[in-house]
Steps between C-alpha positions, in 0.01 A plus 500: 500500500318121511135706479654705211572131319217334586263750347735505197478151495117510514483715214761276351257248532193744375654530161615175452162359575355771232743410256395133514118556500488766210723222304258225582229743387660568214579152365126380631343785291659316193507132561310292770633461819602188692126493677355649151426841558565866358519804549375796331495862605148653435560849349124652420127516715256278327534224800432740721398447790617167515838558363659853552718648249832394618450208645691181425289203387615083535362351210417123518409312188194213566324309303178621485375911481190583673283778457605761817840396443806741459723415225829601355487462121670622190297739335602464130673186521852635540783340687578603853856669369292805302318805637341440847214640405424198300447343784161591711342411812124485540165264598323264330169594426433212315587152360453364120540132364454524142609134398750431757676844440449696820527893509415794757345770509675752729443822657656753732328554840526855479370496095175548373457268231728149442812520276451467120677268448448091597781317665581141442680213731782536361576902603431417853803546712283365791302555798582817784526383820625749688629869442693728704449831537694834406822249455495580114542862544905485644528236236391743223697797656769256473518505127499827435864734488428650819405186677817323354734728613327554857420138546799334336788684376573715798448192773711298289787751453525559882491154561788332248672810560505438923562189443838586260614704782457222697708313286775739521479559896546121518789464257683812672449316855649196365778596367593728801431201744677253279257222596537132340444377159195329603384798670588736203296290252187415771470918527550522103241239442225639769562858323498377137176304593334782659532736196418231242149473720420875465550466127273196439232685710532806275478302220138326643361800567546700173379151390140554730438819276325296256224338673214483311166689475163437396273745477140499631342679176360834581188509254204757494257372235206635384176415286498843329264703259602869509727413780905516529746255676777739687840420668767729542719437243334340152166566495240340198179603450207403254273732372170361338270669268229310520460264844450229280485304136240684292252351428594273818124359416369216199821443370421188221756349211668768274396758742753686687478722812834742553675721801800730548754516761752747560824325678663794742803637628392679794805516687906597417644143447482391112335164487463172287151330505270176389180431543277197506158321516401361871171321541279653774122298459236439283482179228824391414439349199371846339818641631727256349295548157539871488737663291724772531715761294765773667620798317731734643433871338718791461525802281846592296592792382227707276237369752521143313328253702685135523389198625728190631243232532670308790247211502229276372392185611338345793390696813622229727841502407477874467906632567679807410879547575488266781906416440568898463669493191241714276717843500103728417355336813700744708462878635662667347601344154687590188183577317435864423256704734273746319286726699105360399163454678469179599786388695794656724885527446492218815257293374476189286178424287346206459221407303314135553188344272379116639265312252361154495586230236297401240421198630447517887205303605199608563545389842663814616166711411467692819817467707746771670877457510659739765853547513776726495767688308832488731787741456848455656738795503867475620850626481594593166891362613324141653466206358109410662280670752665283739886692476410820654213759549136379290137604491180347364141613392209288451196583250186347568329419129183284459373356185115348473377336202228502258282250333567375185415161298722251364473559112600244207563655166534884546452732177707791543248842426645788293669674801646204684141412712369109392158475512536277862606837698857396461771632382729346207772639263613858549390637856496840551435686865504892588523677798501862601657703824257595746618846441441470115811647414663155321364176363630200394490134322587151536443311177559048535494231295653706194883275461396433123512848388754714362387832609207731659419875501247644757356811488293679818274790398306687815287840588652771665389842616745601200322320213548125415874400544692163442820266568679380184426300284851299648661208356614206702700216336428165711776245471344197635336656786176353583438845789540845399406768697549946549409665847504781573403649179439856564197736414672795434827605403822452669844699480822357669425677824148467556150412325169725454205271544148547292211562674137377478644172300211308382428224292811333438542267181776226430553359213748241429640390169656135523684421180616185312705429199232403163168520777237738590588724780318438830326779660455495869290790663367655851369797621602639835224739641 
């Protein structure tokens, strides 16, 4: 009987010591402890092999990060009391004062490339000093229904309800012995206090089940042309036309050099997306002067074609959807799919044109500004790519320069050419699919008219054929532009293509209220 109670009392002991610890651990994951640690419960691979999935981290915050160093840190700024995955553990892989203001750069061990996104004193939780492994794992089990119940409910029903018999058994004992009053209440008080114990430990350890996590970010990234980024479960792809801006050569003012993209959903989990302009090498100062404009394309029912121009401005500050809240820049959407040529029911087109100002400097003859187009996908139910399962493509794009001189007073020619090589008034560019079955137009610098009508005549083996002539009422625009305008005809289900199309000729008709009309013209060989 005594070695039956002393290993009871040893296990006793067990829980009670577990109870205590997973409290600690679970007011330390919160709030700094007396000797101002925390701990955090690593749930994902990127550390590894330094920190195995599972493992319990102590988190110290100190006053200054080095580059090696393994930090805790808020990913997006959010407060330890949402979603641990907000919360990420990874290595600096390096250090940036810009003006007192110190950020990171961080990166997974087991990653390829360093996270997107920079992160600032301020999200740092602080340093790891130690982990433990595989202690994360009961933890997690823990919080599930199965672990509860196991774990928790069934220990702690046995237990109060031994310890209510024992209760009984005691009261029945007295009152057969008839001890003394002071006996009576001393046996009361011992069982009383006993059961009250078991309760309070219950209570700490269904408080233990929410110790915190943070989440070494899992992130496959690649720098892709034809390529596609795969996980298991939301998968975004980017398919390219052309591997880069065309003409990605001699680019000078009122020029403009163009590229497609084709956003995909390559996988069964609907997704929302952004994209964005990272700087890779090459003279700054040509990237920061370049310009450029996003349309998003799409064709409605009657094989319309639609275009949602989604930006124009700046390359630098180059940002789509970054805050999620642009209900097309998701797959699927509520726009209408009809069957065509030039994109799939999962994809999303996108059409971009980048141009130089007017007035850049002729300093920037010459130079080549590399960078590239970033798409994010995640959860179409999450908030950021940080709440639950994400994927991101790069595109490599690379832009050189021309040469051009600074001109004074420019006279504009009769089709929008002065006689400097520059370009002023009405702009008007053309471009053609390598596979000659559509064309298209972007027309600039045409916010003071009321109205335009283009007309596209070409060669066929059929005969001579032609687009329109199509009305377009401008509203204060200063860019219009079609894609996508076909060479052929099209029915709702599917469009028959001319062949051996041949000297193409647009003509566009810009019209103003009591003036001439302006004629703007190009042939397309």
């Amino acid at each position: 009987m005594k070695i039956v109670n002393a290993i009871g009392n040893l296990i006793y002991a067990i829980v009670i010591a577990t109870v205590v610890l997973f409290a600690l651990g679970n007011a330390f994951s919160v709030d700094k402890s007396p000797w101002g640690f925390r701990l955090f419960v690593v749930t994902s691979g990127s550390m590894e092999p330094e920190i195995k999935t599972g493992s319990v981290v102590a988190v110290v915050p100190v006053k200054n990060y080095q580059e090696k160093d393994i930090i805790t840190f808020l990913a997006s700024g959010n407060s330890l009391q949402k979603d641990s995955k907000s919360i990420v553990t990874h290595r600096i892989v390096a250090v940036k004062n810009d003006e007192g203001k110190v950020s990171y750069q961080t990166k997974g061990d087991a990653n390829k490339s360093a996270d997107s996104q920079i992160v600032f004193s301020d999200q740092v939780l602080g340093k790891v000093v130690y982990s433990l492994p595989y202690l994360g794992y009961p933890i997690n089990f823990a919080k599930t229904q199965m672990g509860l119940i196991l774990f928790i409910v069934i220990p702690a029903t046995l237990i109060i309800y031994g310890e209510i018999q024992n209760i009984r058994k005691e009261i029945e004992r007295i009152l057969k012995r008839k001890h003394q009053d002071g006996n009576e209440k001393k046996i009361y008080y011992q069982g009383f206090t006993k059961l009250v114990v078991k309760a309070t430990l219950l209570l700490l350890f269904l408080s233990s089940q929410y110790i915190r996590q943070t989440a070494a970010v899992m992130k496959n990234l690649e720098l892709s042309k034809h390529n596609t980024l795969k996980t298991d479960t939301l998968d975004l792809g980017i398919r390219n036309d052309l591997d880069n801006f065309s003409p990605a050569f001699g680019l000078t003012p009122g020029t403009t050099s163009l590229r497609n993209l084709f956003i995909q959903e390559l996988g069964t989990s609907s997704f929302k997306y952004n994209q964005f302009y990272e700087f890779v090498s090459g003279d700054s100062d040509l990237c920061n002067n370049l310009q450029i404009e996003a349309w998003y394309l799409w064709y409605e029912g009657g094989g319309t074609l639609q275009m949602a121009q989604k930006y124009s401005g700046a390359l630098s500050s180059f940002h789509l959807n970054i805050d999620g809240s642009d209900a097309e820049m998701k797959i699927p959407n509520a726009n209408t799919y009809v069957i065509n040529s030039d994109y799939g029911e999962n994809e999303h087109w996108f059409f971009y044109q980048v141009s130089l100002p007017y007035d850049t400097p002729t300093s920037l003859n010459n130079k080549t500004c590399r960078f590239n187009l970033v798409s994010q996908a995640w959860q179409e139910d999450k908030s950021d790519t940080f709440s639950g399962f994400w994927d991101e493509e790069k595109v490599s794009s690379q832009i050189t320069s021309g040469e051009w001189m600074q001109a004074g007073n420019l006279i504009p020619g009769p089709t929008g050419i002065n006689v400097a090589g520059l370009t002023q008034g009405p702009q008007l560019f053309t471009f053609i699919t390598d596979d000659r079955q559509t064309v298209g137009f972007s027309l600039r610098g045409i916010s003071e008219y009321d109205s335009l009508t283009y007309t596209i005549t070409y060669d066929s083996d059929s005969g001579r054929k032609g687009i329109g002539p199509s009305l377009i009422i401008i509203s204060g625009e200063d860019i219009v532009s079609r894609a996508g305008l076909v060479l052929g005809i099209c029915s709702e289900s599917e469009c028959v293509y001319d062949t051996g199309v041949a000297n193409i000729h647009i003509r566009i008709l810009l019209s103003k209220a009591g003036e001439p009309d302006t004629i703007l013209e190009d042939n397309i060989e």
